[in-house]
N, C-alpha and C positions, 0 to 999 in steps of 0.2 A: 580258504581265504575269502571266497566269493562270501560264505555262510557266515563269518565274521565281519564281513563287511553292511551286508543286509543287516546285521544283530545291532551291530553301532549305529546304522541310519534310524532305525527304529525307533532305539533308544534317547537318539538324540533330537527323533522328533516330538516324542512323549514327553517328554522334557521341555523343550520348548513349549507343549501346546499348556504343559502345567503351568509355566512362566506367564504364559497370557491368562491362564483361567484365573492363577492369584492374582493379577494385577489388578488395581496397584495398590501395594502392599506397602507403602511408607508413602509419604508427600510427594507429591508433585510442583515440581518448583519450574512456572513461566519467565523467561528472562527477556527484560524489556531493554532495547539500548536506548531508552531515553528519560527525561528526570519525571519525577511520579507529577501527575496534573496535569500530563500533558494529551492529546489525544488519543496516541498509542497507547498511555497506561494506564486509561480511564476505558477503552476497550479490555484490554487487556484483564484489567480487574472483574470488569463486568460476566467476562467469558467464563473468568474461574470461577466464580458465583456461582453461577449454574452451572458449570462440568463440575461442582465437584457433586451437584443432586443428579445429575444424570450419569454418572460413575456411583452412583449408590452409596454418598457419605462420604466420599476420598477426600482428602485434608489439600487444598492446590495453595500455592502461595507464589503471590508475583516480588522478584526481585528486580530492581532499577539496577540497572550498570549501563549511565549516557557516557558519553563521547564519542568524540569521531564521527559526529554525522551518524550515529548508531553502531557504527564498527565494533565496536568493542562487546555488545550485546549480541552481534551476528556473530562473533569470531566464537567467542564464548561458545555457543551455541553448537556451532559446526563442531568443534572440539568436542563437544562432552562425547560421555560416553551412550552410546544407542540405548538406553535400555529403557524410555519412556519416562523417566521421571524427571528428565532435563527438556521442556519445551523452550520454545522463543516465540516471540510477535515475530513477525517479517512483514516490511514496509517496501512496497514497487513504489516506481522501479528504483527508490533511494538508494535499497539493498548492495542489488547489481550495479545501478552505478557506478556506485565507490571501490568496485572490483578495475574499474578501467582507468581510473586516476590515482590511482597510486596503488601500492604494494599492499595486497590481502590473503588471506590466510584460507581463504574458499571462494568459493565461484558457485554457478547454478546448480549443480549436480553435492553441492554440498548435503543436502537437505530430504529430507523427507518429507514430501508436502500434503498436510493435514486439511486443513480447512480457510479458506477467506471468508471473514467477514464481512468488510466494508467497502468499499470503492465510491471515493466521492473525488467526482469529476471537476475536472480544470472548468475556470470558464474566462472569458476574456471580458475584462471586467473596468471599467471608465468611474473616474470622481461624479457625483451626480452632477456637479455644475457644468461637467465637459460639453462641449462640442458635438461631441458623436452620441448621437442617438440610435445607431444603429449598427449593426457590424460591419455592414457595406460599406457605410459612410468612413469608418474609422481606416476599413484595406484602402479605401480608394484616396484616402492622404496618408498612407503608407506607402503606397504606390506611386503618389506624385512627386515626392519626396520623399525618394528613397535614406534611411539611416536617421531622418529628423525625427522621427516618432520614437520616445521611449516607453519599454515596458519593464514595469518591475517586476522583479522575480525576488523568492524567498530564498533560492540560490541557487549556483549554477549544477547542474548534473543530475538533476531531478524533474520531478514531475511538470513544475515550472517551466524550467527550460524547455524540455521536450516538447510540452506543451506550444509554446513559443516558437521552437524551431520546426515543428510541425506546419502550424498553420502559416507560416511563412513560406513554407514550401509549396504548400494548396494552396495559396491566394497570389503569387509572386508579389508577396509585397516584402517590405526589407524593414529591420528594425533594432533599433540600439536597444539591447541587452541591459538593464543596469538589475544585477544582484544585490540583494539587503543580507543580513545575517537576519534570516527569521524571515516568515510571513508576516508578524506584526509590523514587523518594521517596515516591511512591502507596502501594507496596507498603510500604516501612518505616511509614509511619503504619498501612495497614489492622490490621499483625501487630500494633502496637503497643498497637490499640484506641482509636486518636485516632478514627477514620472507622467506621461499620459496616458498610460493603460496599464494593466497587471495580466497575470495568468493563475492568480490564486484559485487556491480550491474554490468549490460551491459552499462548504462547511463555513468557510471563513471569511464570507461573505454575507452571510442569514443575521448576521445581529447586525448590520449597518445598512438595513438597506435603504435610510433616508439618506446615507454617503455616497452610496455606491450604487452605479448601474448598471447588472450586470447585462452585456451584450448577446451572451450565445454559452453555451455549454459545451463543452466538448464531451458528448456523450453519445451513445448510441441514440436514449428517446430522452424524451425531460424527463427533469427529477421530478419526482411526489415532493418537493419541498419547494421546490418556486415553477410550477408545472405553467408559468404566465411566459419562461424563458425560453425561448428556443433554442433547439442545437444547433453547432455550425452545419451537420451536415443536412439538416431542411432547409439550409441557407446553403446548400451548393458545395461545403466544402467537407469533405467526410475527414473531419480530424476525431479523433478518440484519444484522449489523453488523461489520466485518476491518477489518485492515491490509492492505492488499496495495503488493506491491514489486514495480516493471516496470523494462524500459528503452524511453528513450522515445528522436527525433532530432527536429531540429527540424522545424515544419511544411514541405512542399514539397519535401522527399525526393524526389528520380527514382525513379518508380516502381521500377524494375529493381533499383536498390540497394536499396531498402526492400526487396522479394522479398529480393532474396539475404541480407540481413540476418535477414530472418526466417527464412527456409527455415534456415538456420544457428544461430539461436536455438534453433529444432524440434529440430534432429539434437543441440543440447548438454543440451534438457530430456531426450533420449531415450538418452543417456549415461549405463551401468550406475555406471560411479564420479562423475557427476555427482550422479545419484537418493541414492547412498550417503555421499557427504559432504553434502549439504542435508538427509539426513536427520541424520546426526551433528550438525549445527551446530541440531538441532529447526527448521525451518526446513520449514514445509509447503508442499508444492507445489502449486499449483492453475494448473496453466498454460496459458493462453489467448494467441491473436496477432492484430495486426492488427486485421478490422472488431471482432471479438470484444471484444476490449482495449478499444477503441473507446468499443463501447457501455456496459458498465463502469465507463469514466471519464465518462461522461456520464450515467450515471446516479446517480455517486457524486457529479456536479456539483448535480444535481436537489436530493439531499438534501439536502446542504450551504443551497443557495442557501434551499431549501423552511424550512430548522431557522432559519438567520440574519434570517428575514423572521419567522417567526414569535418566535422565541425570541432576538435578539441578543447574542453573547456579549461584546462590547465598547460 
């Protein structure tokens, strides 16, 4: 029995390693939960571009299935079946979020985590005609009037928010919340003067910047794209709050394929015309793999779950 049992592990590892050596052996299809043109699937597309030359010729094809705030593209995803040919984007902490307001079909551990891309950081962000020239100045009539100051948000449960209820927490200052459907629309009320400040990306803020002023970064160090802004945390307050854009597979991935998916991810981050079009498309790259990504997602899970316990957004 023992000698039978040795025969089948054998076998079944030979087999496997043949499964990774062919791969991959028909298309590879990225599933994005959100409508094509939009940031994710303008990543997205970019990435198969080049994984399919650094997979040696593989045929990758990105498929859109929006709704749900993405739901529908994450659920999708967790579901398939493991065997490398079904990818997905995954978007922090929008992802996870949506796991803690309402009813979903996976959680953190759904996933198999490949590679990040992108991470462009929140920044706190003022109409250029406003008042506040400075981040100080903005906490310090947040603080004196507590609830008077509004910040828009692109919605609640997101990066935005977090972002938001973050630095609220580091500054004790207090702040009326107002949600838009959309960044755009964030951004058209902030210019407009319906809202007094925002927590929009950095990204989506670069083409307006005779509108808009941004105050601080929520980043580790400044961006290479407006390196004139400072973070909040050389102002005192260490808030860290992104979007970040990965691709994920589903949990249970053979190891071997995961490697080679990632090892091939590595070689497309490390692509001179890869680095040069994600810079055109203002698309910052912060790229992590694997355990790294990992821990990332779990700890953008942390937040989420820590903000919705204390602060419920539904």
């Amino acid at each position: 029995m023992k000698r039978y049992l040795i025969t089948v592990a054998v076998a079944a590892f030979a087999s496997g390693a043949a499964v990774a050596q062919d791969y991959p052996a028909k298309p590879i299809e990225i599933i994005v939960g959100y409508s094509a043109g939009g940031g994710t699937d303008v990543m997205a597309r970019t990435v198969g571009k080049f994984l399919e030359e650094a997979l040696g010729g593989a045929s990758v094809v990105v498929k859109n299935m929006p709704g749900a705030g993405g739901q529908i593209g994450f659920t999708e995803v967790a579901g398939a079946k493991p065997d490398g040919y079904t990818l997905g984007t995954f978007n922090l902490p929008a992802a996870l979020a949506l796991t803690y307001d309402r009813a979903a079909d996976y959680d953190v551990s759904s996933y198999t985590y490949l590679a990040n891309f992108v991470e462009d950081p929140n920044t706190i962000v003022v109409a250029a005609s406003s008042e506040f020239e400075t981040l100080e100045a903005f906490l310090e009539a947040a603080k004196a009037d507590p609830g008077a100051i509004t910040v828009g948000l692109s919605s609640l449960g997101g990066n935005d928010h977090f972002g938001a209820n973050m630095m609220a927490a580091a500054s004790g200052a207090e702040f009326t919340l107002v949600p838009f459907k959309g960044a755009a629309m964030a951004r058209t009320a902030l210019m407009g003067g319906h809202v007094a400040a925002g927590t929009m990306a950095l990204s989506q803020t670069t083409s307006f910047q005779e509108e808009l002023r941004v105050l601080a970064v929520l980043a580790e160090e400044r961006s290479a794209f407006r390196p004139d802004v400072p973070t909040a945390k050389e102002l005192g307050y260490d808030v860290q709050m992104s979007s970040l854009r990965g691709i994920v597979a589903p949990a249970g991935l053979d190891p071997e394929i995961a490697a080679k998916l990632r090892d091939a991810l590595t070689a497309v981050n490390e692509m001179p015309a890869f680095q040069e079009m994600m810079a055109e498309q203002g698309n910052p790259i912060a790229f992590v793999a694997g355990d790294a990504f990992a821990e990332i997602a779990q700890a953008q899970n942390d937040v989420a779950r820590s903000i919705w316990e204390e602060t419920p957004w539904k």
